[in-house]
C-alpha positions in Angstrom: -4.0 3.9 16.0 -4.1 3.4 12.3 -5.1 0.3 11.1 -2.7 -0.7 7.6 -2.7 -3.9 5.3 0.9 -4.2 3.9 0.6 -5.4 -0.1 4.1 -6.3 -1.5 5.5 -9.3 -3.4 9.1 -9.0 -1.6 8.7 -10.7 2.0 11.4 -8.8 3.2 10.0 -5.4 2.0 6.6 -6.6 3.8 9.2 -6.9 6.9 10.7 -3.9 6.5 7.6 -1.5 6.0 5.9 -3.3 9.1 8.8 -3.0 11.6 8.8 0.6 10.6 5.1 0.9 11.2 4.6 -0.6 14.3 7.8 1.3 15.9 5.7 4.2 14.6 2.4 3.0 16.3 0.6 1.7 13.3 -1.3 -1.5 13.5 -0.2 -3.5 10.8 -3.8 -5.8 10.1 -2.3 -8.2 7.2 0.1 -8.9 4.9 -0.4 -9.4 1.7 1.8 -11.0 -1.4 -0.3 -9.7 -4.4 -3.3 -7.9 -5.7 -5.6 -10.7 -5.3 -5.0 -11.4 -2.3 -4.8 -7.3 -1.1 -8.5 -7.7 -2.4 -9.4 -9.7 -0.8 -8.3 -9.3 2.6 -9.5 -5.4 2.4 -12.7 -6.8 2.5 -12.2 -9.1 5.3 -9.8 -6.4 7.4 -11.6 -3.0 6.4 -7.9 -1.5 7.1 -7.7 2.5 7.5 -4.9 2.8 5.1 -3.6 -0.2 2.4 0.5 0.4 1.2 0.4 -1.4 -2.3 3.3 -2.2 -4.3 2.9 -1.8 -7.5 4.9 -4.6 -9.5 3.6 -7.8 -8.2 2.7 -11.5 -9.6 -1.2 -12.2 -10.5 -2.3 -8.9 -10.2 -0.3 -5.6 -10.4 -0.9 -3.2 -7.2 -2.5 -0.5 -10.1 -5.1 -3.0 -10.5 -5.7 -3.7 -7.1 -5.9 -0.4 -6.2 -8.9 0.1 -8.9 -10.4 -3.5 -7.7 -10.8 -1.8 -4.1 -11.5 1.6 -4.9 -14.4 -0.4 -6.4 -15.3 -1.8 -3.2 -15.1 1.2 -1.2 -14.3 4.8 -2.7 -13.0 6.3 -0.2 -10.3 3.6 0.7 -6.7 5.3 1.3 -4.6 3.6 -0.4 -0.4 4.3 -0.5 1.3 3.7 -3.5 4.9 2.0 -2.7 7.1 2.1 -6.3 10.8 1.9 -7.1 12.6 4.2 -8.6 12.1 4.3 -12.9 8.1 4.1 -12.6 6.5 7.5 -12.5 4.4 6.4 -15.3 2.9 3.7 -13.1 2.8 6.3 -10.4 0.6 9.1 -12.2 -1.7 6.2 -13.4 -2.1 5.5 -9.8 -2.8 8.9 -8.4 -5.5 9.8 -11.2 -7.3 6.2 -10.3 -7.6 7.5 -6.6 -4.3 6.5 -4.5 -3.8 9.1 -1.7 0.1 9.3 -2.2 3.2 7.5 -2.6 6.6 5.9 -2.0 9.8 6.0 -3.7 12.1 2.5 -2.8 13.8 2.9 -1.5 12.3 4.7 1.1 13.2 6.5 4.1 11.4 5.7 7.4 10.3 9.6 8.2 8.8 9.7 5.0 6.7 6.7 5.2 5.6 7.9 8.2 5.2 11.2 7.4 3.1 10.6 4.2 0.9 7.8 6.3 0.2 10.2 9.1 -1.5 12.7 6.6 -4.1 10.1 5.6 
């Protein structure tokens, strides 16, 4: 069973995403509201895969994403983006993020694209 933190700013996108792992048979570790906070509970969880939002408060989830690959390089991390930032999503990608998620998303994708990792 996959081990995932959930990074997003939106409690009920957090809700959403984690109902749809664990009726998958993910272990969702953590939650986490922004990038500070996703660093810092990598660190503490050591999750298998990390979802990350990427517009958040305090620290965007582009910057988190380079704060952890910093911590561990081979961290998996899923970039989760709404529609209109491709720009971000690129960025992202080249900095090491294994893949990502257009909002709004559709549960056999998420699953599909975690299930690779």
């Amino acid at each position: 069973m996959k081990r995932i933190l959930v990074v997003d700013d939106a409690a009920f996108m957090r809700l959403s995403l984690k109902t749809i792992l664990q009726r998958n048979g993910f272990e969702v570790v953590g939650e986490a509201s922004n990038g500070l906070e996703a660093i810092s509970m990598y660190s503490v969880l050591k999750p298998d895969i990390v979802t990350m939002d990427i517009t958040m408060p305090e620290m965007d989830g582009v910057e988190a994403l380079t704060e952890i690959k910093k911590q561990d390089p081979s961290a998996k991390v899923v970039m989760i983006s709404a529609l209109g930032q491709e720009s971000w999503v690129r960025r992202a990608i080249m900095l090491g993020a294994k893949g990502f998620v257009v909002k709004p998303y559709k549960e056999e994708y998420v699953i599909q694209t975690l299930s690779k990792l």
